[in-house]
C-alpha positions in Angstrom: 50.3 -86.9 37.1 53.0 -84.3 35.5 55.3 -82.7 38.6 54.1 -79.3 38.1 50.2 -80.9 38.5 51.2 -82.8 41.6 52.7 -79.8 43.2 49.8 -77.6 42.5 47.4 -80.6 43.7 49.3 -81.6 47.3 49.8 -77.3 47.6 45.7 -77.0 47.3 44.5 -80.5 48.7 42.5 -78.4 51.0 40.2 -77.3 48.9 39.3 -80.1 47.1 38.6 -82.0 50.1 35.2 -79.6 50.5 34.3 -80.1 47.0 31.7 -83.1 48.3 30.3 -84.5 45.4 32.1 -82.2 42.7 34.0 -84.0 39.7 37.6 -83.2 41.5 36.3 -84.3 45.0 38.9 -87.6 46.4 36.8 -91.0 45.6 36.4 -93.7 47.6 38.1 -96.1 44.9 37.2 -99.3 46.3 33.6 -98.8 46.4 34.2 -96.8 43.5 35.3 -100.0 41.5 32.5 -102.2 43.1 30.1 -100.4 41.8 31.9 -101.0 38.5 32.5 -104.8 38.7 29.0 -105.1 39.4 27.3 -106.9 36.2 30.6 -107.9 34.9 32.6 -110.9 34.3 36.3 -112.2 34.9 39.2 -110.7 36.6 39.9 -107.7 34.0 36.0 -106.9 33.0 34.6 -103.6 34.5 31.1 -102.7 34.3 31.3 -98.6 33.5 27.7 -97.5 33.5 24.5 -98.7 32.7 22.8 -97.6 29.1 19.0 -98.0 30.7 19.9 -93.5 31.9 19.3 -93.3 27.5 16.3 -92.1 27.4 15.4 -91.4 30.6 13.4 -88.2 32.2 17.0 -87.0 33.4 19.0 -87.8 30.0 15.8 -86.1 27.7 16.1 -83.1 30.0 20.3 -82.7 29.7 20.1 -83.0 26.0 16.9 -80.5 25.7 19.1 -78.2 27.6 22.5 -78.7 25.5 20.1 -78.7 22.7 18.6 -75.0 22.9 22.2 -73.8 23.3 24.2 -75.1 20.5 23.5 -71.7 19.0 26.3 -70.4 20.9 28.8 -72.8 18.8 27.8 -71.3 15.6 30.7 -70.7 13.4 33.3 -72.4 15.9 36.7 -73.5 14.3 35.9 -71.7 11.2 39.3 -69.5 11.2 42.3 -69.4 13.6 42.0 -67.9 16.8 41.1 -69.2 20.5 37.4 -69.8 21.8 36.7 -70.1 25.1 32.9 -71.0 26.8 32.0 -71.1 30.0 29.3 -73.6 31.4 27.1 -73.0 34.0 23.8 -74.2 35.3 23.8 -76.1 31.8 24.2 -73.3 29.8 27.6 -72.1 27.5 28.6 -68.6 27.6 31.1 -67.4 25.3 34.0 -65.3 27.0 36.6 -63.6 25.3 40.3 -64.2 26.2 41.8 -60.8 27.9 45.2 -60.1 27.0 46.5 -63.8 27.5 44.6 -64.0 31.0 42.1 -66.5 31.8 40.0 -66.8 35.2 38.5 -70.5 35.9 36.0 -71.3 38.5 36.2 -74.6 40.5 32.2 -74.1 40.1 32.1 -74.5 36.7 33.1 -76.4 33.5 34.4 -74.5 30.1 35.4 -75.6 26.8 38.7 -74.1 25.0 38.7 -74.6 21.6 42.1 -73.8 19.9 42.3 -73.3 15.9 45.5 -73.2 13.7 46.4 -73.3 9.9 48.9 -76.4 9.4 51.8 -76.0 8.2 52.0 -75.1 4.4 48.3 -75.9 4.2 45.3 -74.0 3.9 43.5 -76.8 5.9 42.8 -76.3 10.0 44.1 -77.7 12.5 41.8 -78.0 16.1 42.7 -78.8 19.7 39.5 -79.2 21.9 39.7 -79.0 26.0 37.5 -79.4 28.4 38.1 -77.7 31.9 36.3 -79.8 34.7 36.4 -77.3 37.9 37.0 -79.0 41.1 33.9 -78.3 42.5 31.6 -78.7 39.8 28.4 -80.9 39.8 28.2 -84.0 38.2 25.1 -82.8 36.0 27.2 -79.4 35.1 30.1 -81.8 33.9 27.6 -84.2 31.8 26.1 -80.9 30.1 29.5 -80.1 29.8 30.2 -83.5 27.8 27.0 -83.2 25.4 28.4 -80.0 24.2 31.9 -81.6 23.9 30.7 -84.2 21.5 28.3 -82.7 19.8 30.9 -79.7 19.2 33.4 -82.4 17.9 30.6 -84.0 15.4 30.6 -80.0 14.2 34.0 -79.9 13.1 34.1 -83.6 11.6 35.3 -85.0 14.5 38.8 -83.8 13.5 39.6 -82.2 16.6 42.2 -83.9 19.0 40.1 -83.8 22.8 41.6 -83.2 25.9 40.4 -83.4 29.1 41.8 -80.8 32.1 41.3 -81.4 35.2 41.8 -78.0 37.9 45.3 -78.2 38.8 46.9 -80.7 36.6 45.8 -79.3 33.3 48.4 -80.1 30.5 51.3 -77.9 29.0 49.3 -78.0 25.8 46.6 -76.2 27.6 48.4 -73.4 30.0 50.6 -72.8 26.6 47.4 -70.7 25.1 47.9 -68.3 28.2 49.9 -65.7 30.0 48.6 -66.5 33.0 45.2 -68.5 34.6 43.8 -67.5 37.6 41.3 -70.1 39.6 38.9 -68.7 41.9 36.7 -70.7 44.1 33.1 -70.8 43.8 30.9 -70.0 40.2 31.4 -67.1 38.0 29.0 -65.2 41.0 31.6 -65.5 43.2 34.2 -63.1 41.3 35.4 -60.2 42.0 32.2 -58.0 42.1 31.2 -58.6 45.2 31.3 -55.3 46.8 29.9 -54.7 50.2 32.4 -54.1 52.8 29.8 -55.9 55.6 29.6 -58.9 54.1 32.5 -59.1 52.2 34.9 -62.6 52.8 38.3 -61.4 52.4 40.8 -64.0 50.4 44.1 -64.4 50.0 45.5 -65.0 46.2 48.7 -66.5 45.3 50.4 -65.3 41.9 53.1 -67.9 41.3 54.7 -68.6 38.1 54.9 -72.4 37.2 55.6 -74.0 34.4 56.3 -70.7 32.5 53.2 -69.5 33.2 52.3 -67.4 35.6 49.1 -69.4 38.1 46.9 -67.3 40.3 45.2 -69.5 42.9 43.0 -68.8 45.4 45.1 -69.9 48.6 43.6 -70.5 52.2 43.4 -67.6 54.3 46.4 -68.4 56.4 50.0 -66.8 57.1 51.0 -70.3 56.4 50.2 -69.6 52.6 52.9 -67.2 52.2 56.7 -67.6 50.7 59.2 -65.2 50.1 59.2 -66.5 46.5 55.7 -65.0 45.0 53.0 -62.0 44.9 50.3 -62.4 47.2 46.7 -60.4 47.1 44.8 -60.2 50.5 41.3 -58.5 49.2 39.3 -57.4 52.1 36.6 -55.9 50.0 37.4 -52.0 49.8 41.2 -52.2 51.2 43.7 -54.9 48.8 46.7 -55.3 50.4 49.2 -56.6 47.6 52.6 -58.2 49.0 55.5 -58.5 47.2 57.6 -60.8 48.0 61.3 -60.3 48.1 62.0 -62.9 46.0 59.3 -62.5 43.4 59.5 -61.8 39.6 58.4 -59.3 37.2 55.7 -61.6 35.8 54.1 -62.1 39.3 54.3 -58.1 39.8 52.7 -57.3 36.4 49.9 -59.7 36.8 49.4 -58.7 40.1 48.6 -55.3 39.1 46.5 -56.3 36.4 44.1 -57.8 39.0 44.1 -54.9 41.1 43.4 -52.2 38.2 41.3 -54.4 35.4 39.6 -56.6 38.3 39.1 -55.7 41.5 38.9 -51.9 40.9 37.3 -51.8 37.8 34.4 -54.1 39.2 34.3 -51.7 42.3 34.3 -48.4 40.5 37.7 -48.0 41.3 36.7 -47.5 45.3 38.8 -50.0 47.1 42.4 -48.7 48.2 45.2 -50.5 47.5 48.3 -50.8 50.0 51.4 -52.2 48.4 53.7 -54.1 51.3 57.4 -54.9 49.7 60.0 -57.5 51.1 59.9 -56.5 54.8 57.2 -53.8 55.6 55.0 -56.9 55.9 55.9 -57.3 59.1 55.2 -53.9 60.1 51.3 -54.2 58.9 49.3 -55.6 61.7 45.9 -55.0 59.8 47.6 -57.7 57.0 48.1 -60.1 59.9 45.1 -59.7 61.5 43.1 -60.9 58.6 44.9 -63.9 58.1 44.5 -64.9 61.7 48.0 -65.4 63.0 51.7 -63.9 62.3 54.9 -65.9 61.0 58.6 -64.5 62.2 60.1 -65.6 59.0 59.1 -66.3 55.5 59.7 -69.7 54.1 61.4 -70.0 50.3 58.4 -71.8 47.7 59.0 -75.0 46.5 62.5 -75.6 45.0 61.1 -77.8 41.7 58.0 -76.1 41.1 59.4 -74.5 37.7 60.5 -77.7 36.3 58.8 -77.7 32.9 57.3 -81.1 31.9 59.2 -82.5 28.8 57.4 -84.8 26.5 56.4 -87.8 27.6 57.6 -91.1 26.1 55.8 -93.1 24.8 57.9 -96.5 24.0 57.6 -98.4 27.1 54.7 -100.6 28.4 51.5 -100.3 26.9 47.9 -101.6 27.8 45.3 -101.5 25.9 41.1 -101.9 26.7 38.0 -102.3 24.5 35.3 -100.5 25.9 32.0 -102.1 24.3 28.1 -102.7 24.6 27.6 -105.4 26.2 24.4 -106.1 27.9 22.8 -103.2 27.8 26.0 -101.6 29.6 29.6 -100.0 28.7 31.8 -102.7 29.9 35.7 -102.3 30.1 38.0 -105.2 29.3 41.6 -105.3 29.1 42.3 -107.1 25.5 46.3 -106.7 25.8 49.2 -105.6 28.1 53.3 -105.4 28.3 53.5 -105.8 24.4 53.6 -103.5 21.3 50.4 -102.3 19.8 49.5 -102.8 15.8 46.3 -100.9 14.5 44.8 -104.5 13.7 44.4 -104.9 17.6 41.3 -102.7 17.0 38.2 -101.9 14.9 36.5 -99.0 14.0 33.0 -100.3 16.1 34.1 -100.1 19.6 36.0 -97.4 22.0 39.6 -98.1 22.9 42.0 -97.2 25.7 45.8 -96.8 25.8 47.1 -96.5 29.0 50.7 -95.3 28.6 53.7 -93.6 30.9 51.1 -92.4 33.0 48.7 -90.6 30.1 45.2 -92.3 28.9 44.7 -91.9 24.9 41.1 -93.0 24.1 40.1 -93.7 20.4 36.1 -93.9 19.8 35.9 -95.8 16.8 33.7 -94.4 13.9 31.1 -97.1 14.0 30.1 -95.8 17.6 27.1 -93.6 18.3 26.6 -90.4 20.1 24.8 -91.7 23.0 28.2 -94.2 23.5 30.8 -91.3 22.9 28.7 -89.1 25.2 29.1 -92.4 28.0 32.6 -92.6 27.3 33.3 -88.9 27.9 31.0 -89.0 30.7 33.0 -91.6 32.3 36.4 -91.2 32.2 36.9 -91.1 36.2 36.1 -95.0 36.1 38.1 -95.6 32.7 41.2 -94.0 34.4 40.3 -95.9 37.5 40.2 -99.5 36.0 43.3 -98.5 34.0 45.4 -98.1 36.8 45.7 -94.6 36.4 45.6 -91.3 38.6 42.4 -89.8 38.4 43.7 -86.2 37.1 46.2 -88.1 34.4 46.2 -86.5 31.4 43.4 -87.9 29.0 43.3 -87.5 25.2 40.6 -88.5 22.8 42.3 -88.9 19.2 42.3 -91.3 16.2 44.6 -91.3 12.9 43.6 -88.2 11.5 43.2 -86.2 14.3 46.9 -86.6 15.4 49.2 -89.0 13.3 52.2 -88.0 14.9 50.6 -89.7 18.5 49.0 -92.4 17.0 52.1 -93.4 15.3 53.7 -93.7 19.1 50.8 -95.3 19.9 50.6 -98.3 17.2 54.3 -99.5 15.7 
């Protein structure tokens, strides 16, 4: 996992450990990889998933669902520009980026679509992510998947596919943005939830990592504070906003724009707003009293946090697996490991990881169907697994034309 990903993970463990089944929840990896050795033969063979689900009452009814909603992809990746959607309770909602700002859910799943002219060519250029939210379902993130592949075969399957996982999402990725704000819950549990009687005050942390400035929604605890960032304690029709005396102008300004294009626009513009600099925290007991408890002394945020993440090499040790039907079953074999990689190590009828410096690089060969691209996306927590690889590393899906400057790296 990239620093700046670990860091964000370990600072908001917490919250994925309540995510139950969700797609970010911690997995038991032993039984995790029994159920995957089950069916399958020798040392380095792992059974991923069972093709019988093709077909079924359960599959029919995802696809009819992803199915009436391609609509919303019409004209996608036709000129140069971001596109961002939104999935929820199987259906895609396209959003429209606000001033460099994007708000995620841990409830949910979106697709970000990124479209550029190459250079000294009329021809486009596509980068395709998918967003899997903490806490999101397993059925939201296989809906999520149909509309992935299906929005790949649109485009020619030219697109180079990422997938982000909440909190370690790639440089590539938080590179589109000013700033990306996750919020726990679905896209009903934003900011319009307005009665003061029922109202769940929360704390939100604006801290800039990576370049970018990262608004998380931190637990409700005096513990959550530094001296280093902007903090937002909404309790519903009062926001306290505490700035930190160490804070920078990029926390401040996207702090505000919370308060006035968020939280007050949503509320009519009712809820007062009490600004607390450096010290005068102390002196607010209503800010303490909300977070349960007082601290005598604010602790400085982490000292590597802003460490950007240079490129990764991709020289050293490689390993490389054939994912194939076998059976009746996606079965994952390692075919090669510790030596260099040529392009006549695979064929164009089969799916094939690269596990490299920490980062999985999946090609899905052309002979492949739909139904196996759509398992192999649907998957990728056991491919990373067998690989031997975190479960949030970062995960490309690319071939020769999609990205020849990788695939070179790749194959020597």
């Amino acid at each position: 996992m990239l620093g700046i990903g670990k860091k964000l993970f370990s600072m908001y463990q917490a919250h994925a450990d309540k995510s139950g089944g969700g797609m970010g929840a911690p997995r038991d990896a032993s039984a995790l990889l029994s159920s995957m050795s089950a069916g399958a033969s020798g040392e380095n063979k792992w059974k991923l998933t069972n093709l019988a689900g093709i077909g079924s009452d359960d599959d029919k009814d995802l696809r009819e669902k992803a199915a009436e909603s391609e609509g919303e992809f019409a004209a996608a990746g036709e000129a140069p520009g971001l596109e961002i959607w939104r999935i929820e309770k199987f259906q895609p909602e396209k959003l429209e980026p606000r001033a460099g700002n994007l708000s995620l859910y841990s409830g949910d799943c979106y697709i970000v679509l990124s479209t550029t002219r190459k250079q000294d060519s009329d021809a486009l250029d596509w980068q395709l992510h998918y967003w899997i939210g903490k806490d999101c379902s397993q059925d939201e993130s296989g809906s999520a998947a149909y509309f992935t592949v299906n929005l790949d075969d649109m485009l020619n399957q030219k697109p180079v596919q990422h997938r982000e996982v909440q909190y370690s999402e790639s440089s590539l990725f938080h590179s589109y943005f000013d700033s990306v704000t996750y919020l726990d819950g679905g896209i009903d549990s934003g900011f319009n939830k307005v009665e003061p009687e029922v109202y769940k005050p929360r704390l939100l942390q604006m801290a800039s990592l990576g370049g970018t400035v990262r608004v998380l929604q931190v637990p409700l605890n005096p513990s959550s504070l530094n001296s280093g960032d902007i903090f937002l304690l909404d309790n519903g029709m009062t926001i306290y906003q505490f700035n930190a005396p160490d804070a920078d102008f990029k926390e401040r300004r996207r702090a505000m724009e919370i308060v006035e294009q968020d939280i007050k626009a949503e509320r009519d513009g009712l809820p007062d707003v009490i600004f607390l600099d450096g010290d005068e925290v102390f002196t607010c007991d209503a800010f303490w009293e909300l977070l349960g408890g007082k601290i005598d002394e604010l602790p400085p945020p982490d000292a590597d946090r802003d460490v950007e993440a240079g490129e990764v090499d991709l020289s050293g040790a490689k390993k490389l697996f054939k994912i194939s039907d076998e059976d009746g079953s996606l079965v994952m074999s390692l075919e090669k490991e510790d030596g260099e990689l040529s392009e006549s190590d695979i064929n164009d009828t089969d799916a094939w990881v690269i596990a490299c410096s920490g980062q999985c690089f999946i090609y899905i060969g052309e002979g492949t169907n739909q139904d196996e691209k759509f398992y192999v996306w649907n998957n990728c927590d056991k491919i990373l697994l067998a690989a031997d690889l975190d479960s949030a590393a970062a995960t490309s899906f690319l071939s020769k034309d999609s990205d020849a400057e990788t695939w070179a790296k790749l194959f020597s």
